[in-house]
KOLPA-898124 format. One line per field, with one value per residue: y negated, z negated, x negated of N, C-alpha, C, O in turn; residue in three letters. Coordinates in nm, 4 decimals, decimal comma. Layout:
<sites>
n.yy: c(Y_...)
n.zz: c(Z_...)
n.xx: c(X_...)
ca.yy: c(Y_...)
ca.zz: c(Z_...)
ca.xx: c(X_...)
c.yy: c(Y_...)
c.zz: c(Z_...)
c.xx: c(X_...)
o.yy: c(Y_...)
o.zz: c(Z_...)
o.xx: c(X_...)
res: c(ALA_...)
</sites>
This chain:
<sites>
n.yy: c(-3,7677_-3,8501_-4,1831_-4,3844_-4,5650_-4,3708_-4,1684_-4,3029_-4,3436_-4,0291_-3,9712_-4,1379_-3,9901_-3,7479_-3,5676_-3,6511_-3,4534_-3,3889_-3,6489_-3,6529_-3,4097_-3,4654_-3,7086_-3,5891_-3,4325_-3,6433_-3,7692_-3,5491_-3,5265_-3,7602_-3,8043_-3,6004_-3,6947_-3,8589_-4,0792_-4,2531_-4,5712_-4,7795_-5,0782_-5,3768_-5,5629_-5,4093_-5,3407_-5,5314_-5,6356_-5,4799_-5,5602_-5,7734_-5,7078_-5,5430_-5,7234_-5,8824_-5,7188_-5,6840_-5,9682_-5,9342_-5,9546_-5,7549_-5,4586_-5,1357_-4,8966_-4,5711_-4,3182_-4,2033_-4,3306_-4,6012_-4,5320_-4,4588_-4,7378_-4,8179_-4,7063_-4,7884_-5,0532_-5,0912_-5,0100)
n.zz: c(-3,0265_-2,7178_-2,4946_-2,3379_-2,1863_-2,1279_-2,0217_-1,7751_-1,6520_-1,6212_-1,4518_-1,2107_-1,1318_-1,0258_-0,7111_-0,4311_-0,3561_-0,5800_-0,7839_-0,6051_-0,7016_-0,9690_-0,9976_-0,8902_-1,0852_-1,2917_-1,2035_-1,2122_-1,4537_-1,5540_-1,4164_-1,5067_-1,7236_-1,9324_-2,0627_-1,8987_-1,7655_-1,4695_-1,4322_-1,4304_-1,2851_-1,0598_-0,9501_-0,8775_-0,6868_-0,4826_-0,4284_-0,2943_-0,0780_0,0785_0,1461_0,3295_0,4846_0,6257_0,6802_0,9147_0,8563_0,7963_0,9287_0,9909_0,9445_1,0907_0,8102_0,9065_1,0724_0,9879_0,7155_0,9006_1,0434_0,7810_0,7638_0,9813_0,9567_0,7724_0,8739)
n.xx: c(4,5081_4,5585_4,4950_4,6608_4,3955_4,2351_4,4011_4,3964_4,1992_4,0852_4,2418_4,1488_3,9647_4,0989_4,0664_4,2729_4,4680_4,5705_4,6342_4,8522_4,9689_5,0219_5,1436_5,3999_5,4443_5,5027_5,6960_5,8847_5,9270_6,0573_6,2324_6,4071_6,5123_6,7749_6,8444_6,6841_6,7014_6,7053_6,5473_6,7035_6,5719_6,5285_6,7666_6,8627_6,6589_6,7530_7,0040_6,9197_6,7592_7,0005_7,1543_6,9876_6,9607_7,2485_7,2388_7,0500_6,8323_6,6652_6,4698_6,5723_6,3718_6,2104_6,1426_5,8721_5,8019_5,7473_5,5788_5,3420_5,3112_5,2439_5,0083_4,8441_4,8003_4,6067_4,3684)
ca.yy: c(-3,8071_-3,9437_-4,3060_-4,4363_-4,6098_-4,2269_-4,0491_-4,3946_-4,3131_-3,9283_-3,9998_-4,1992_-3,8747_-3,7049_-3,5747_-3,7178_-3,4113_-3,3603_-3,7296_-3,6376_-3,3229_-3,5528_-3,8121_-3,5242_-3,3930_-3,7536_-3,8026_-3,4423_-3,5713_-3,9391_-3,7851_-3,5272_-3,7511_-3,8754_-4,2030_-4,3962_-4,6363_-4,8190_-5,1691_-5,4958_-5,6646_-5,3382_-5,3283_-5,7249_-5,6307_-5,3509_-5,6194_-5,8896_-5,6187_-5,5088_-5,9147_-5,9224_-5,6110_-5,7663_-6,0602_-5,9185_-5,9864_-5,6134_-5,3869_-5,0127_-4,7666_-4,3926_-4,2811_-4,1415_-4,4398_-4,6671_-4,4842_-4,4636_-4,8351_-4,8718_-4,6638_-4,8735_-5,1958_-5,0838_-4,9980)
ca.zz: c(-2,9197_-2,5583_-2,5172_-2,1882_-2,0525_-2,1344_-1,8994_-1,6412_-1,6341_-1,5437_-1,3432_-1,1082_-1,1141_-0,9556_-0,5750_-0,3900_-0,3752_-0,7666_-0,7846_-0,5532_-0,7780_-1,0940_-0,9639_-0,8240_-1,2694_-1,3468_-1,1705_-1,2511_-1,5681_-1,5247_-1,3445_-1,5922_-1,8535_-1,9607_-2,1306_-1,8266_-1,6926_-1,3898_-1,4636_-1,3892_-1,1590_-0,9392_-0,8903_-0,8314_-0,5466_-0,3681_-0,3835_-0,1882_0,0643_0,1461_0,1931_0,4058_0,5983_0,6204_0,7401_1,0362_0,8375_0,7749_1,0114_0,9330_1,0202_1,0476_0,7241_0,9637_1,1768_0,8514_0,6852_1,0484_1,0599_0,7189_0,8016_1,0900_0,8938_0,6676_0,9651)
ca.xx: c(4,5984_4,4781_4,5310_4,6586_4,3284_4,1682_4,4907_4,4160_4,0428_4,0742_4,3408_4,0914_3,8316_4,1054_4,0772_4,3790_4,5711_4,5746_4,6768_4,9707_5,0736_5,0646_5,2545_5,5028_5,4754_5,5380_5,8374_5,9955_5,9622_6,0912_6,3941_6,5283_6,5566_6,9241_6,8328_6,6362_6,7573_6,6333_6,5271_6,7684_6,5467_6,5580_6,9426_6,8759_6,6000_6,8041_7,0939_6,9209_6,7329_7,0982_7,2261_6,9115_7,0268_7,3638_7,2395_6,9945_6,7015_6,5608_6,4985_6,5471_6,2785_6,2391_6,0397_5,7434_5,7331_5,7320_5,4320_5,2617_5,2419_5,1352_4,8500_4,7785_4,7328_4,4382_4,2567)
c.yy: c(-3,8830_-4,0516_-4,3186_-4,4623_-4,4396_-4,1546_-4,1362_-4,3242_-4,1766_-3,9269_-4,0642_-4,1149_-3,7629_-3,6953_-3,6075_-3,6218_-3,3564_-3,4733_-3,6849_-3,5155_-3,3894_-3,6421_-3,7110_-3,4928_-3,4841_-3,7664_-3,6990_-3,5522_-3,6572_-3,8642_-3,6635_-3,5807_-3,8639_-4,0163_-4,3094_-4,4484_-4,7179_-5,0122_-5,2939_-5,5234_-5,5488_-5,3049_-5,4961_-5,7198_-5,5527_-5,4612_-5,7112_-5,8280_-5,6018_-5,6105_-5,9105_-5,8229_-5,6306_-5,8652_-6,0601_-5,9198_-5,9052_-5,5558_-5,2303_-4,9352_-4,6655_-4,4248_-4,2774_-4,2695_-4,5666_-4,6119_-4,4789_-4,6306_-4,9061_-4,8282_-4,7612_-4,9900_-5,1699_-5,0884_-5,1662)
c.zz: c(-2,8131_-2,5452_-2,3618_-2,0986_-2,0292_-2,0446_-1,7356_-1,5978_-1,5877_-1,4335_-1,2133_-1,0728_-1,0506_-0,7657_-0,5602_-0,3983_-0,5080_-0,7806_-0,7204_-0,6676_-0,9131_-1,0966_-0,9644_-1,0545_-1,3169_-1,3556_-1,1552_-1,3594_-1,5965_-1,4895_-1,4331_-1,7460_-1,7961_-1,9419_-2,0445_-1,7570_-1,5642_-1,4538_-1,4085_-1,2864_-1,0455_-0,8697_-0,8030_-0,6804_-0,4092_-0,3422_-0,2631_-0,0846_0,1096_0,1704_0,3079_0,5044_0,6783_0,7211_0,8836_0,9769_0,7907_0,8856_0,9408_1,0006_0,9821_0,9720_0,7984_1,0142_1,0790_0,7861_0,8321_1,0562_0,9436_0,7117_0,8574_1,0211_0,8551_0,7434_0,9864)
c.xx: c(4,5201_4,5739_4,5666_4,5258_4,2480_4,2356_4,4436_4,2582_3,9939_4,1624_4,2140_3,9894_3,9041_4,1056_4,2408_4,4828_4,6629_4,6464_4,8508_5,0538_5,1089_5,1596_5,4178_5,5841_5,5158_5,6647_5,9069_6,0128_6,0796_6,2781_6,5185_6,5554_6,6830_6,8819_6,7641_6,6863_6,6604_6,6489_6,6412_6,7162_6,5041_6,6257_6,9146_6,7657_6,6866_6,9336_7,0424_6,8193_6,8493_7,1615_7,1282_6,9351_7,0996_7,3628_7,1045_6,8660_6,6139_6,5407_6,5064_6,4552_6,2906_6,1413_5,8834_5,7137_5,6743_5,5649_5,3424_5,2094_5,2255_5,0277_4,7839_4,7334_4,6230_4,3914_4,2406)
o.yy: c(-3,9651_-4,0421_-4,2625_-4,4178_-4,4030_-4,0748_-4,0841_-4,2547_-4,1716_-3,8726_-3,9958_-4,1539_-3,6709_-3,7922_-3,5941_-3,6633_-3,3059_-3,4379_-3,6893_-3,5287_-3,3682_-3,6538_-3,7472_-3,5154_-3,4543_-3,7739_-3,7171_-3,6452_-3,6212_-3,8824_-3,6475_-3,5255_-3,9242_-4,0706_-4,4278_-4,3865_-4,7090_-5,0558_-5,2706_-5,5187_-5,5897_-5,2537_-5,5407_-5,7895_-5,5682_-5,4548_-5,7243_-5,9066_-5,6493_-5,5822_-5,9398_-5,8599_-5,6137_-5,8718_-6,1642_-5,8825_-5,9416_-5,6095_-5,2127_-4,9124_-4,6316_-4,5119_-4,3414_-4,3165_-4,6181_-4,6612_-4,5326_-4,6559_-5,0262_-4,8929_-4,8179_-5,0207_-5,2292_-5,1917_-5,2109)
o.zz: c(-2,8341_-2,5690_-2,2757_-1,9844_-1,9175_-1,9768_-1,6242_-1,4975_-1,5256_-1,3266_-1,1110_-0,9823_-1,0098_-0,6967_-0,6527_-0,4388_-0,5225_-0,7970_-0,7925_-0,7070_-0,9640_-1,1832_-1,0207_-1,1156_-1,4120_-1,4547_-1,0858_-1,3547_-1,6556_-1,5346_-1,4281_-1,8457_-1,6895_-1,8314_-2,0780_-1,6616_-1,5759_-1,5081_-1,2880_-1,1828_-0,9438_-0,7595_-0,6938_-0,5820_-0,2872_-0,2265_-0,1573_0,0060_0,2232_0,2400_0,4119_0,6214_0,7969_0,8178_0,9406_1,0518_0,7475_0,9733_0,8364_1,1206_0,8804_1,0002_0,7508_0,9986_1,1010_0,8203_0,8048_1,0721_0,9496_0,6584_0,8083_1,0346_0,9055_0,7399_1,0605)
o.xx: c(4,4308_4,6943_4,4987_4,5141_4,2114_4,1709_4,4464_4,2417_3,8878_4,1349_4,2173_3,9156_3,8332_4,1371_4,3209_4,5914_4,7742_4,7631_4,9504_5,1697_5,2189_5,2463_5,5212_5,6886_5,5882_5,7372_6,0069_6,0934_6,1814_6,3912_6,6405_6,6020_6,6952_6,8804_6,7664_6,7332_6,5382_6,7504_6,6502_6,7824_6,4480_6,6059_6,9497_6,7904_6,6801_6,9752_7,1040_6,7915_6,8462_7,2590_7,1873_6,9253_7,0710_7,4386_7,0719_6,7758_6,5046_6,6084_6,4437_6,4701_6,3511_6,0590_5,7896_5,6010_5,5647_5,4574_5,2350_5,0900_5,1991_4,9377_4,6863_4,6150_4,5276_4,3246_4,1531)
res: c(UNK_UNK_UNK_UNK_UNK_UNK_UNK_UNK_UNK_UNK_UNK_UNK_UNK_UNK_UNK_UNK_UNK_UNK_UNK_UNK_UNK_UNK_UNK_UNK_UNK_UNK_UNK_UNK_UNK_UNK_UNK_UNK_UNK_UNK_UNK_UNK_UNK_UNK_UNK_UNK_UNK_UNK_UNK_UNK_UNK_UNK_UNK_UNK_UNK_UNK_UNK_UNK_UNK_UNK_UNK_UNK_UNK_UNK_UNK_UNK_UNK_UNK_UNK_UNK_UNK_UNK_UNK_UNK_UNK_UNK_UNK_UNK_UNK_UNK_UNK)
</sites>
């Protein structure tokens, strides 16, 4: 059997777009199962982003424009 740091460790020898289709295999996975649940303290984050919405203190962005200026930071 392959151990986690053995899947983490090829995992980092893939090129980026392999990474992207694994992730994509991950989360078929992840998503056709019955039994998962999403964690407590992620209902508890999405609550107090949408109070902060609420209360003026998010802004919403388009998807593209959002990833666009987290590109920009790294630089």
């Amino acid at each position: 059997m392959t151990t986690l740091s053995e899947i983490e460790a090829a995992a980092d020898q893939l090129a980026p777009r392999e990474k992207l289709r694994l992730m994509e295999t991950l989360w078929a996975g992840l998503s056709r199962k019955d039994d998962w649940v999403s964690p407590a303290w992620h209902g508890e984050a999405l609550a107090e982003t949408e109070l902060r919405l609420a209360e003026g203190g998010e802004e919403v962005l388009d998807w593209e424009q959002a990833k666009k200026d987290l590109r920009d930071k790294r630089v």
